[in-house]
C-alpha positions in Angstrom: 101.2 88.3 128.2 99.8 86.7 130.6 96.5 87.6 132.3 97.8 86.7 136.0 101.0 85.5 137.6 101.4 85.0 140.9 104.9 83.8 142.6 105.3 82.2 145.3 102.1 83.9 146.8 101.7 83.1 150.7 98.7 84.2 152.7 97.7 83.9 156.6 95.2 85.6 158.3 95.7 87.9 161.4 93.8 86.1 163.4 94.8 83.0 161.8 98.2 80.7 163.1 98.9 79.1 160.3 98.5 80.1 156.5 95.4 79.8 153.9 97.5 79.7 151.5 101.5 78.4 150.9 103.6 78.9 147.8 101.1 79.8 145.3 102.4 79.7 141.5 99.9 80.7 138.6 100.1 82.2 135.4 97.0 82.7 133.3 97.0 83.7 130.3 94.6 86.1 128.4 91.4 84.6 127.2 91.3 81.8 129.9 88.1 80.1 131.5 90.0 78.8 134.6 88.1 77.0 137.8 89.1 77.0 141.3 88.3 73.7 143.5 88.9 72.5 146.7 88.1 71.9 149.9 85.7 74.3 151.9 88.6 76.7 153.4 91.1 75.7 151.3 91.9 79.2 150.0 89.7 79.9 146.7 88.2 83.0 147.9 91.2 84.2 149.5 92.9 83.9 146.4 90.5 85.5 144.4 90.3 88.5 146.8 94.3 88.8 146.4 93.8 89.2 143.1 91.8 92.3 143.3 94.0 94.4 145.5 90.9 96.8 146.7 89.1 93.9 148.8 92.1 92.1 149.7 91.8 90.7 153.2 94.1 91.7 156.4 96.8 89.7 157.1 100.2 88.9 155.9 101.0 88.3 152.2 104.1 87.5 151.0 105.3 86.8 147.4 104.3 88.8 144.1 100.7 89.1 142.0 100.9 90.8 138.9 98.1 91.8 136.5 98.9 91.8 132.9 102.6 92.4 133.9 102.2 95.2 136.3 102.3 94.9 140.2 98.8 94.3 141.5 97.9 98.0 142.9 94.5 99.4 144.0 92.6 100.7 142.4 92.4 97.8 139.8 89.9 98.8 137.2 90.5 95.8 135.2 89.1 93.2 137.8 85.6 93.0 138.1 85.0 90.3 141.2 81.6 89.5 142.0 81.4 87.5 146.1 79.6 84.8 147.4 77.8 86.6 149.6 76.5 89.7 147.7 75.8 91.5 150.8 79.2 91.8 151.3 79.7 94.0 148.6 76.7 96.1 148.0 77.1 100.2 148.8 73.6 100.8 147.7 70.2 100.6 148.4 69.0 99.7 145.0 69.3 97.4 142.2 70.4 100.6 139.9 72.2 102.2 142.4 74.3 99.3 142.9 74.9 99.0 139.1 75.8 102.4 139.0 78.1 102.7 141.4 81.3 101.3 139.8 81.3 103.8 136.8 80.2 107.0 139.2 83.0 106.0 141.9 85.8 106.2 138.9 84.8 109.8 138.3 83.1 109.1 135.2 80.3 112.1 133.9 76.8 111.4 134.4 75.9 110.5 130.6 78.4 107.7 130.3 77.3 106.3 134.4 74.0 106.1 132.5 75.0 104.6 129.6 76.9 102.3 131.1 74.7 101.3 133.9 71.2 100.9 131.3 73.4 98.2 128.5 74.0 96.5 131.5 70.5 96.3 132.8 69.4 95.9 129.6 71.8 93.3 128.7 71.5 91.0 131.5 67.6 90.9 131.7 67.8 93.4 135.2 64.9 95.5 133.8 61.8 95.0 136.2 64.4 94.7 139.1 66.3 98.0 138.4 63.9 99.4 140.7 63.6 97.2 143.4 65.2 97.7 146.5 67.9 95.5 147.2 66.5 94.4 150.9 63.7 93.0 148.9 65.9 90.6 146.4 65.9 87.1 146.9 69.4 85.3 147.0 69.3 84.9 143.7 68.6 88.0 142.2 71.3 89.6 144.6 73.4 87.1 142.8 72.5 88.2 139.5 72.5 92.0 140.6 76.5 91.3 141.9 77.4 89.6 138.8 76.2 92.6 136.5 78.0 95.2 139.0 81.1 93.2 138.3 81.0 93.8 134.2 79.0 97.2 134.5 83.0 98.7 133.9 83.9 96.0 130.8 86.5 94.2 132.9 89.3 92.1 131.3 89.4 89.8 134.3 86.0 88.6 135.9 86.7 86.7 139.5 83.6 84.9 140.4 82.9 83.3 143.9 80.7 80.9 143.7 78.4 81.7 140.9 75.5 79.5 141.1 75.4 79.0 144.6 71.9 80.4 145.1 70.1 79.9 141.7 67.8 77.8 140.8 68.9 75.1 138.2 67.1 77.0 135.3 68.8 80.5 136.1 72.2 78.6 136.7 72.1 77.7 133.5 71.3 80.5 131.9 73.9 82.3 133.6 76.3 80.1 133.3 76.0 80.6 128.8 76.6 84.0 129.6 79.7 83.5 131.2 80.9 81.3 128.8 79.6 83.5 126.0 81.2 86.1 128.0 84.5 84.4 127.8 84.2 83.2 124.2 83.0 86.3 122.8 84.9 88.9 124.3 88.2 87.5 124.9 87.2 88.1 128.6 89.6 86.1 131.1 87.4 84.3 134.0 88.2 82.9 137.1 86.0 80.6 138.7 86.1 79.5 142.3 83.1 76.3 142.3 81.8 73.4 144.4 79.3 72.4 141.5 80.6 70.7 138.2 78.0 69.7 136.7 78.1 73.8 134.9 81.2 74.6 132.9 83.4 72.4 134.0 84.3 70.8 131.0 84.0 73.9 129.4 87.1 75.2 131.0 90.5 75.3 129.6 92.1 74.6 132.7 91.1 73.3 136.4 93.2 74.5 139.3 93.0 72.0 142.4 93.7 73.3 146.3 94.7 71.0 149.1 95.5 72.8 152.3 96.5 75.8 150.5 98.5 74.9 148.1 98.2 73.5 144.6 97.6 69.8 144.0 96.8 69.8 140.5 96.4 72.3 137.2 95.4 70.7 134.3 92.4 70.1 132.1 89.2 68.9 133.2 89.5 65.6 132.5 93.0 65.4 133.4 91.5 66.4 137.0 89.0 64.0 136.9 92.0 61.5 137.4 93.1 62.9 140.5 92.2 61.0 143.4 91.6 63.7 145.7 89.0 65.3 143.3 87.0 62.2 142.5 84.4 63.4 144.8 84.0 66.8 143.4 83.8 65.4 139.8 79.9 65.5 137.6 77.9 62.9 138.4 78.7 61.4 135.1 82.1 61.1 136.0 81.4 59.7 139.0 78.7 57.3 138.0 81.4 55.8 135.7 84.3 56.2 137.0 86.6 53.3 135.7 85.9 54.3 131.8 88.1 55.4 129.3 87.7 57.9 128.8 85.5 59.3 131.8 82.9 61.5 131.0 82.3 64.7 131.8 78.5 66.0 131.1 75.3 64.8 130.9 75.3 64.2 127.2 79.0 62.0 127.5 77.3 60.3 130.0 74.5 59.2 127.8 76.3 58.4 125.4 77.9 55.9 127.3 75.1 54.2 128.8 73.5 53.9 125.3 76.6 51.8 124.8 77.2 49.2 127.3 75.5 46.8 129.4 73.1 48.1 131.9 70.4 47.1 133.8 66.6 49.0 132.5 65.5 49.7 136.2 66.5 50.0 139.3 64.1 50.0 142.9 62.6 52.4 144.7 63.4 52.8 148.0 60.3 51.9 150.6 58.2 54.7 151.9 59.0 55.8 155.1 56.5 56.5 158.1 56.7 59.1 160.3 55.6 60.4 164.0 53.3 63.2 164.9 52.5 66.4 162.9 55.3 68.8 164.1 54.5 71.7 161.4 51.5 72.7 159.3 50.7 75.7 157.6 47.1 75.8 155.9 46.2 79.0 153.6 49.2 80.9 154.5 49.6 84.8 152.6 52.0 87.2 152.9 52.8 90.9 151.1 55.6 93.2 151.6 52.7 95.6 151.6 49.0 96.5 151.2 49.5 97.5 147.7 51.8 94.6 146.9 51.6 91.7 145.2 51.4 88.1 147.2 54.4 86.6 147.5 52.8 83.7 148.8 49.1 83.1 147.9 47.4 80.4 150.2 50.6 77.6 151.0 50.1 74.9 152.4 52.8 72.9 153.8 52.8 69.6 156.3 55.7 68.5 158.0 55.9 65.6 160.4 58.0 64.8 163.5 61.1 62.5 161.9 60.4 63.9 158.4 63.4 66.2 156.0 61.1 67.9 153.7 63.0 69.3 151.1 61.4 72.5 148.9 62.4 73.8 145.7 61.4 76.4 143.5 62.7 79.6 141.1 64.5 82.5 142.4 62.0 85.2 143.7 59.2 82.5 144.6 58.8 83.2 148.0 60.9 80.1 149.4 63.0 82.2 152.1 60.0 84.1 152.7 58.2 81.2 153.9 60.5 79.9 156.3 60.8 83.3 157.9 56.6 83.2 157.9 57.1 79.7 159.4 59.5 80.7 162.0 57.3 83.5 163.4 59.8 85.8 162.2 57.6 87.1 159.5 53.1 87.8 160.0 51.6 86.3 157.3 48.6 88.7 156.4 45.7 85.4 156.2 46.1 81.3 157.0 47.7 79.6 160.1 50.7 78.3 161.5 51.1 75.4 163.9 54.0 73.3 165.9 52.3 70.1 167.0 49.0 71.1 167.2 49.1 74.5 168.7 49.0 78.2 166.8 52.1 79.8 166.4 51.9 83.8 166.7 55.3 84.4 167.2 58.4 82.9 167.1 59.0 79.4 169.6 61.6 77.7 171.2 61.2 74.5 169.7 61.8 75.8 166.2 65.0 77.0 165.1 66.5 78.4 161.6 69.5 78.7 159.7 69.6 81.6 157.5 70.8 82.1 153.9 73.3 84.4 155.1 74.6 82.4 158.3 76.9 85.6 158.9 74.0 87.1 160.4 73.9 85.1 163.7 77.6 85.7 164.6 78.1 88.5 167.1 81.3 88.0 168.6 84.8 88.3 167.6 85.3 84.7 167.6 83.5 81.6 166.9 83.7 79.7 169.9 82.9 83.2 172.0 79.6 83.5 169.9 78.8 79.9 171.0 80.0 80.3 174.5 77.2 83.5 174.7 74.5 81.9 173.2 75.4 78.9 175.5 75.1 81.3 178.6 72.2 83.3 177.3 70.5 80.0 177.3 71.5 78.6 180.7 73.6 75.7 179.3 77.0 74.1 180.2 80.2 75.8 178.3 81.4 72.7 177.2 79.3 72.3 174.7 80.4 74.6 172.6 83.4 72.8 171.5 81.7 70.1 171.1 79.4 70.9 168.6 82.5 72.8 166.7 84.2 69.3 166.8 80.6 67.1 165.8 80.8 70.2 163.0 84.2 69.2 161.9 85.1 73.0 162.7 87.3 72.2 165.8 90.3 74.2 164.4 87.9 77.4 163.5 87.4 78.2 167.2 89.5 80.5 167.2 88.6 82.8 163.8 86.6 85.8 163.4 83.5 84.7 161.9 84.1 87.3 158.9 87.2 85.7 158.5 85.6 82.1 157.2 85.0 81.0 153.8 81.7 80.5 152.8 81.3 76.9 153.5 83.2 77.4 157.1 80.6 80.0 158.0 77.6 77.5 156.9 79.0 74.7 158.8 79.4 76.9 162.0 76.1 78.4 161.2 74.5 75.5 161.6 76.2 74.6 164.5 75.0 77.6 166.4 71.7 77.0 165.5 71.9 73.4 166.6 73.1 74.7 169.8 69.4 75.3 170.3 68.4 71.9 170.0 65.3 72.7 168.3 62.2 70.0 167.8 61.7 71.8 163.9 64.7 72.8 162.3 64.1 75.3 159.1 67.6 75.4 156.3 67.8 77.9 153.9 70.1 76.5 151.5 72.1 74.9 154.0 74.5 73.4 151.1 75.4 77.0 149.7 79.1 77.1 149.7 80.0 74.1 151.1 82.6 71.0 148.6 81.0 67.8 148.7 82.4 65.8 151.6 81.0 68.6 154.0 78.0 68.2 152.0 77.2 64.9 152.5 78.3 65.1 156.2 75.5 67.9 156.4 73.3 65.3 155.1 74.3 62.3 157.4 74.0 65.1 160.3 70.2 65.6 159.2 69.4 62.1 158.8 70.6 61.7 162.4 68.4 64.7 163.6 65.7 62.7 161.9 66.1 59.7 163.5 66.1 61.2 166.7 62.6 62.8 165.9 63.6 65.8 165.0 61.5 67.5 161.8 63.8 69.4 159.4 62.6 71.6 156.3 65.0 72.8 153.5 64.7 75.2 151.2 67.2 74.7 148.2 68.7 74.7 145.1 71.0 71.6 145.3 68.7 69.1 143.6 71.2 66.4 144.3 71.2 67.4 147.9 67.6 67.1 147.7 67.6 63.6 146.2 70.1 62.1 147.9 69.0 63.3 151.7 65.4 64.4 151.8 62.4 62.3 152.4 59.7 64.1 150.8 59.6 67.2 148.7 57.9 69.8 146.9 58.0 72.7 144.5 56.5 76.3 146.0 55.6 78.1 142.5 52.9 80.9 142.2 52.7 81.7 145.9 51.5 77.5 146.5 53.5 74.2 147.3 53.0 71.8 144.6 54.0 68.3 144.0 54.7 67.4 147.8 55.2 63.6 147.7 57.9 61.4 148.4 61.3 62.6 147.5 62.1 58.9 145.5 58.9 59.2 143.2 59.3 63.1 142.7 63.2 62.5 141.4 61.8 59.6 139.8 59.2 61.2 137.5 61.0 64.9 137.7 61.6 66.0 134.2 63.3 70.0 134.0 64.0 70.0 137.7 66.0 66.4 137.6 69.4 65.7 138.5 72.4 65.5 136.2 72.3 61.7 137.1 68.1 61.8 136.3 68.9 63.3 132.4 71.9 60.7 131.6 69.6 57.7 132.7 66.1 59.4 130.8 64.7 56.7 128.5 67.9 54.3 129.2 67.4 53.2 133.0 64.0 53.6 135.0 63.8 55.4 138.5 67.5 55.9 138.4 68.6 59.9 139.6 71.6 59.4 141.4 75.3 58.7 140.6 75.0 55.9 143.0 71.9 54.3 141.3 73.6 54.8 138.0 76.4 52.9 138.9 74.7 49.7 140.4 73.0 49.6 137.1 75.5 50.0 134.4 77.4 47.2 136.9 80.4 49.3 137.8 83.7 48.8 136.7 86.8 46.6 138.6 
């Protein structure tokens, strides 16, 4: 029987002219590890949503979902979905609260909530967060705390949004075994909706492919590494060596193959780049959620320079978002200093603008160009500009949506537009790539190197190491309160060992200074 089947499935928004998705037919069966890919906005999380009837979004649906050969209904005990955005879902103030909640809300007696609720914690490594506020989380964590909500109830179907958008490359990892254990072990069907291949991709039985809302391609993984329109969302091995029969998938295949053919032993480093004026420095900077609490950050020390992308990396938890905000002025550090060219910063400036982890939070209209339109008026600027910056966005035809209504990558993209519409001198990111497929990554990128070159200064916080490597010009790692390692972003990737790229493990020992797909491919030659 199968696990899903959906039939001629058909989806638009209310506040949307034209549908997400058209003509939808799926059937999974039982026991599947199935990815979702496409586009930002193609439909993933729409369709994900439809398939768990209780968070299904307004709108018009027309064709038919069924779950292991019933009508989709809600309540649907059976799906566990865990979003993109955790804050989304959460009904609780607390990490065990939140876990708890699932089990209590089906009417379950107290024993078996507990029960329940403490194998989770205990099973997922929640233990010294069970406490914690959920306010106090970093992305991360929330991510982790959403995932074991999903399973507290033993779900046969898990829908995932976006797993490993905000960890760190060690806890993606880790979290993605446990899915596949999950899957493997338990018979579990999963449903994946990813940007990022480099985790389970090739792991999956099948790979479902969305154009425009409707299906492109279904197949295996490497049977979708031959579609065209994919090629950009393939692992960097298959993209280093594309042409090869046949293509790898993971960092090992890749290896593999570069042990066996021709390839150059190095490749250059680019030139060191000079910048302008000190735009941002922090010296000694410390900061507790309270008297009795531990530091979160314990003396950093960051320097940021007009015409400079700084990129910052670090574990979930380490205190990367919290020293943006402290950068920013929209947190007091307790000791140290912060100043924009040359001056102390008490509290937050005109000249420096950021872009939060959870762009949602800047929207306060009903539409997106309305929101632009009053921050344009609030700050005493011409109209126009607003659709301009949703076309220099690529977001022209989102104008007219509710903010709420976006998918993850939309609302990043038109995040960062509003932000822009500041025109700040310091621009702070806080994981500006969560969410977003890689064309609209990489046109993220090209937009910050512009920024740059205008003399603008721009600090990220993420963990797309790719991202990092490919557009940042220095960077760092901030662990145990501190920023180590802040040098330039080619000799970091160059001599990063755990915190490399994909493309930085397949050329380890084989090609020197190599850690991109690009770099990889000039040296193996390429292929005709």
């Amino acid at each position: 029987m199968d696990a899903v089947y959906c039939k001629g499935l058909t989806f638009r928004y209310s506040s949307a002219d034209a549908p997400v998705l058209q003509d939808i037919d799926i059937r999974i069966g039982r026991g599947e590890l199935v990815m979702l890919m496409g586009h930002s906005g193609c439909g993933k999380t729409t369709l994900l949503k439809l398939l768990k009837p209780e968070i299904s979004p307004r709108g018009d649906m027309t064709g038919e979902i069924r779950i292991f050969g019933e009508k989709a209904v809600s309540p649907q005990p059976k799906v566990g979905y865990a979003a993109q955005s955790p804050e989304d879902g959460f009904v609780s103030d607390r990490v065990r609260g939140e876990i708890m909640f699932a089990p209590e809300n089906a009417g379950l007696d107290a024993a078996e909530v507990r029960r329940l609720a403490a194998e989770t914690i205990t099973r997922f490594g929640l233990g010294k967060l069970a406490e914690r506020k959920l306010s106090e989380l970093s992305g991360g964590e929330k991510q982790l705390v959403s995932l074991c909500a999903a399973l507290v109830m033993q779900p046969e179907i898990l829908l995932l949004d976006e797993p490993f958008s905000r960890l760190d490359p060690v806890t993606a990892e880790d979290m993605s075994a446990l899915i596949l254990r999950l899957n493997r072990e338990t018979g579990m069907t999963v449903i994946i909706a990813e940007h990022s291949t480099e985790l389970l991709f090739a792991e999956c039985d099948r790979v479902i492919f969305l154009e425009d809302g409707r299906i492109i391609a279904d197949g295996t993984p490497r049977e979708t590494a031959a579609v065209k329109a994919a090629e950009s969302f393939m692992p960097a091995a298959a993209r280093a060596f594309a042409g090869y029969e046949p293509v790898p998938l993971t960092v090992r295949e890749g290896r593999r193959l570069l042990a066996e053919i021709p390839h150059k032993r190095e490749v250059p480093l680019g030139e060191r780049k000079t910048f302008g004026e000190d735009a941002l420095r922090a010296e000694g900077v410390r900061f507790a959620w309270g008297r009795k609490d531990d530091d979160i950050l314990a003396g950093a020390d960051i320097l940021l320079h007009r015409g400079e992308h700084l990129a910052l990396i670090g574990a979930n938890g380490s205190g990367k978002t919290t020293l943006l905000r402290c950068l920013a002025g929209l947190c007091r550090a307790y000791s140290g200093k912060v100043e924009v060219f040359g001056k102390r910063q008490k509290k937050q400036g005109a000249v420096t603008a950021m872009l939060p982890q959870e762009a949602a939070d800047l929207f306060v209209q009903p539409t997106v160009r309305e929101d632009y339109i009053y921050a344009l008026r609030a700050m005493g600027k011409p109209e126009d500009r607003a659709d301009e910056m949703l076309e220099r966005m690529g977001c022209g035809h989102l104008g007219d949506m509710h903010p709420y209504d976006l998918s993850g990558g939309e609302m990043q993209l038109c995040g960062l537009g509003r932000v822009l519409l500041c025109e700040p001198e310091i621009l702070l990111l806080d994981e500006p790539t969560k969410g977003l497929d890689a064309e609209a990554r990489r046109r993220i990128g090209d937009m910050v190197r512009k920024l740059c070159a205008e003399g603008r200064a721009v600090l990220t916080v993420t963990h797309d190491m790719e991202y990092a490597a490919e557009t940042a010009d220095s960077c760092g790692i901030l662990c145990g309160g501190r920023v180590e390692s802040l040098m330039p972003a080619a000799g970091f990737f160059a001599k990063a060992g755990y915190l490399s790229t994909a493309a930085g493990r397949i050329a380890r020992g084989e090609v020197k200074n190599a850690y991109t797909a690009e770099m990889l491919r000039l040296a193996a030659g390429g292929v005709e």
